[in-house]
N, C-alpha and C positions, 0 to 999 in steps of 0.2 A: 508572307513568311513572318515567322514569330520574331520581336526584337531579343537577339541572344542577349545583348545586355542586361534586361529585367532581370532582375534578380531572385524572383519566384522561379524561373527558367532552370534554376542551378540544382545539382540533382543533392537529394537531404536523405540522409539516414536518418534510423531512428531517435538518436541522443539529438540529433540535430534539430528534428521536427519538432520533440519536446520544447527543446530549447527556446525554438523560435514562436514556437505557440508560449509559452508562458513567457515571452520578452512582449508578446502582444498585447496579453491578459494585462500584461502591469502599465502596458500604455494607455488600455481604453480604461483599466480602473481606475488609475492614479497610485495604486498601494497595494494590490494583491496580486500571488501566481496562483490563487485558487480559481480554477473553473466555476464554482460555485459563482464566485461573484462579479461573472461576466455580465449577466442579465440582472445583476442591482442597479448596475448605469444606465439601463436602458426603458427611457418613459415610451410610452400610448401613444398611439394616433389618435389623429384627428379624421372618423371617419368622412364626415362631412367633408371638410376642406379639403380631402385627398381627392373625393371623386368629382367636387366642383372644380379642381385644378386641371383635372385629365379632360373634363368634359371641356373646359377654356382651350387647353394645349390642342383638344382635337379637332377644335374650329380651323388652328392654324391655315394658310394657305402660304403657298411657296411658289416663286416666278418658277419658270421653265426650265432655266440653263439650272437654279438649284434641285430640281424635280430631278433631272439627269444626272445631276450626281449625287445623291442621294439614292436613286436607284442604282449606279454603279457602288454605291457604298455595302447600299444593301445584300446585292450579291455576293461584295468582299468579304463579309461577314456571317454568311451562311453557315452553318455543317449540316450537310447536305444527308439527309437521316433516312436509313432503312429498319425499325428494329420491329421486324416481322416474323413469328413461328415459321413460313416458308420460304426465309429469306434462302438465296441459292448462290453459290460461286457466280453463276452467270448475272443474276441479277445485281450482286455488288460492284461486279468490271463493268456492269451498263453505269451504275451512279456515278462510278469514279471517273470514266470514261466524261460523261453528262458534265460532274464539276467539275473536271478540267478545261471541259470547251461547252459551256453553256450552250451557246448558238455558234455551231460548226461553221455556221456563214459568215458569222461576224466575229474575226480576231480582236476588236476592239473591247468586247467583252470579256471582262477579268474569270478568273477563279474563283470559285467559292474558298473559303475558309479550311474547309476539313470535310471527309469523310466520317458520320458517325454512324457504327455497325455493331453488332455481337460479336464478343471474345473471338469464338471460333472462327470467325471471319477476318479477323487481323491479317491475318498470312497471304490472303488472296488481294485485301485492298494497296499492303504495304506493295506488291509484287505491281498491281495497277498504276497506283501512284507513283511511280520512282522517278524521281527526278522531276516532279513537276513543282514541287515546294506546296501542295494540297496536304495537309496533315490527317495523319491517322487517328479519331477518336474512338475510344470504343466504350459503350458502357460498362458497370462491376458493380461488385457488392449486391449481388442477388438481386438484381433488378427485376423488376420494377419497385419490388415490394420491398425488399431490405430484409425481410425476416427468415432468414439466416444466421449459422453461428460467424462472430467474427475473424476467429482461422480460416474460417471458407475465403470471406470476404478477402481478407489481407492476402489468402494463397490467391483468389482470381484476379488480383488486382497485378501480384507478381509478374502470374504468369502472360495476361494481357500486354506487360509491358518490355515481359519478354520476346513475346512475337513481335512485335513492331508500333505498339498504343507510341501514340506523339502523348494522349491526352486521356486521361479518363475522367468518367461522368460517372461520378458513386452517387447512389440514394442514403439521405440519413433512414435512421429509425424513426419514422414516425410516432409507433405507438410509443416508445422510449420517450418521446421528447413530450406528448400529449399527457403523459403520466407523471410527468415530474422531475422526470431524472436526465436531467440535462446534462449531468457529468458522464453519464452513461454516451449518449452522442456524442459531447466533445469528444472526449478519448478514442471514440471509434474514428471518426475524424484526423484527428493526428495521426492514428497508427497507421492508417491508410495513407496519408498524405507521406509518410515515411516508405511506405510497401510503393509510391510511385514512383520513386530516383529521382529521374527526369525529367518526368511525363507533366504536363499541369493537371490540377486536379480541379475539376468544375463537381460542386458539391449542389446535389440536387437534393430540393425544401421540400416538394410536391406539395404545393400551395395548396391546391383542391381540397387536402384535407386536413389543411393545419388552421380552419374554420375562422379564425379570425384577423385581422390587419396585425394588430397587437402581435399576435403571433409569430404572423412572416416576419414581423421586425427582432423580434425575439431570436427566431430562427437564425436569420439575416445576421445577425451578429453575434451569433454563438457560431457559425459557422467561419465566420471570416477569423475571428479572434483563434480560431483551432486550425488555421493556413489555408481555408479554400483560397485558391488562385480565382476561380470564380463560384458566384452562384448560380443557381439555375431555378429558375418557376418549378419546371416538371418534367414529369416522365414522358406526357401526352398519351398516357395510360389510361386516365382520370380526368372528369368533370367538376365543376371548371379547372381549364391546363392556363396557360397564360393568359393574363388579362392586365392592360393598360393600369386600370388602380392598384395592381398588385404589385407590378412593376415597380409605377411609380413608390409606394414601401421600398420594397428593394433598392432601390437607387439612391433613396436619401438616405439608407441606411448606410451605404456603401459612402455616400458623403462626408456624411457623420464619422464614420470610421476612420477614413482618410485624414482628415480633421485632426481627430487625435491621435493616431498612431504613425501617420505618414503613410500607409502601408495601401498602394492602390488595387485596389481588386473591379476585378471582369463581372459582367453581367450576361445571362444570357437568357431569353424568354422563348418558351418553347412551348408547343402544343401549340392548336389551332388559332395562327397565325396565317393566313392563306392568301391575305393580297396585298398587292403593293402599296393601296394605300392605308391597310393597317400597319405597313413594314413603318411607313412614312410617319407615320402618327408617334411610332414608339421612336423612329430616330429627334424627330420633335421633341418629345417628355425626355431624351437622354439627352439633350444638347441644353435643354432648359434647367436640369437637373445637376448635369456632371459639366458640361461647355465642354470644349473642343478636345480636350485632353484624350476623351473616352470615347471619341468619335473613331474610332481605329478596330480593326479585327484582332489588335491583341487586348481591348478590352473589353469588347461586346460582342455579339453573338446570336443568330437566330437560329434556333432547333426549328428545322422545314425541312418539309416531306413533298408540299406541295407548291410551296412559294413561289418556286424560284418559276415556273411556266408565268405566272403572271404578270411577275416582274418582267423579264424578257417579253412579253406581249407590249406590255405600258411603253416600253423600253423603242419597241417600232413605233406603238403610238407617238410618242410624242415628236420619231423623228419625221414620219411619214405623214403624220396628220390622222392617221386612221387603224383600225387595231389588225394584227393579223390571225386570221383563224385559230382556233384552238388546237388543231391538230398539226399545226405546223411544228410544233415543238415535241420533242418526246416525250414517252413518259416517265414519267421522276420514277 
């Protein structure tokens, strides 16, 4: 369950979400409410050093009893994702079904995080989940792609969170931001963050094609400074979707920010992540990164479609000594 107290949690109109974005702007700049000069604060990477730091962090090794909860963690922080052209009523109450009781055999196994689905699917997952405290995410904003007008955007976002969205996962404009016009994004950003009420809003960068570190950091913090509650790597759309060095950007950026505005924002890496011990790698780079604060599902987060079978295999392994079949587990 989400902590009610966080104060991103509290639902913002739209005077409100201005507001709050340009109280942010003048924290990370020192002296402006222009969007414009979000991205003057913000130096370069170090490509080098970032990927000798992930490549150090993923030698780590972890005893046993931490292995075990770590993979309990990791499950905690799943949203558990279907966004498939043939996705069907029946095949949503099987996911919601799945993240409610991982392994039907073992009550010892937590919940995933969330359900994340298409708009049109809200009504059948909210109806699934009831009462189990599993949140409803739904993607918006033209997804995958974003290029759409932004009344579309703002209306699907409404109406998402009219059916029952806990959360929505919008796409920025890539070409927008790749071209120059960053106050184009930001704005889109806020207005959306305003069309949420409620709901959090996990802002998705779709790393794969923002070509550069420099970039995602760029992104990274034009997004947070405009109220994402989180970021997000990717759609899982797109080559490369999450990756450990990309991450790692995102995280210090999200430090950074922290830093200066007070204001702590979620992380969440998504796309082909598929085993336990990649799950394990990234909970490594977040604890080394952010420490214990951000080690919780209301501020991290894995976008998996297929994670969660491996993790529950690892999960017998280590209690059993030995792995259980593949087919023992359903399918995601």
């Amino acid at each position: 369950m989400m902590d009610a107290t966080i104060e991103r949690a509290h639902p913002k109109g739209g005077h409100e979400a201005a507001a709050d974005a340009a109280a942010l702007v003048r924290a990370w700049t020192g002296r402006s409410e222009s969007a414009g000069a979000v991205l003057d604060r913000v130096g370069g990477v170090d490509q080098v050093g970032v990927e000798e730091r992930v490549e150090s962090l993923r030698r780590r090794s972890i005893k046993r009893e931490s292995k075990l909860w770590a993979l309990d963690l990791a499950i905690r922080m799943m949203d558990l994702t279907t966004l498939e052209g043939k996705d069907t009523p029946g095949k949503v109450r099987a996911l919601c079904a799945k993240g409610m009781r991982p392994d039907p055999s073992d009550p010892a196994i937590p919940a995933v995080a969330a359900i994340c689905i298409y708009p049109s699917l809200i009504p059948v997952a909210r109806e699934a989940l009831a009462g189990s405290g599993v949140r409803v995410a739904s993607v918006a904003t033209g997804f995958p792609s974003g290029q759409t007008f932004t009344d579309i955007k703002i209306a699907e976002t409404r109406q998402a969170v009219e059916a029952g969205a806990d959360e929505i996962d919008m796409v920025i404009d890539r070409g927008a931001f790749l071209a120059g016009d960053h106050a184009a994004v930001f704005d889109e950003i806020v207005a959306i963050k305003a069309a949420c009420g409620p709901a959090l809003l996990k802002v998705i960068l779709e790393t794969g094609e923002l070509e550069t570190y420099d970039s995602v950091r760029r992104a990274s913090i034009l997004a947070m400074a405009a109220g994402a509650d989180f970021i997000k790597t990717s759609t899982g759309k797109v080559t490369p979707a999450a990756t450990l060095p990309v991450t790692l950007v995102m995280l210090e950026a999200i430090r950074d920010f922290h830093r200066r505005t007070g204001r702590a924002v979620g992380m969440k890496p998504a796309g082909g992540i598929r085993t336990a011990k990649e799950a394990i790698s990234y909970l490594v780079v977040l604890y080394e990164t952010l420490g214990p604060r951000w080690m919780t599902p209301d501020l991290f987060r894995f976008g998996a479609s297929t994670l969660l079978n491996d993790v529950l295999m690892q999960v017998r392994k280590e209690r059993s000594g030995r792995y259980q079949g593949g087919d023992y587990f359903t399918i995601d």
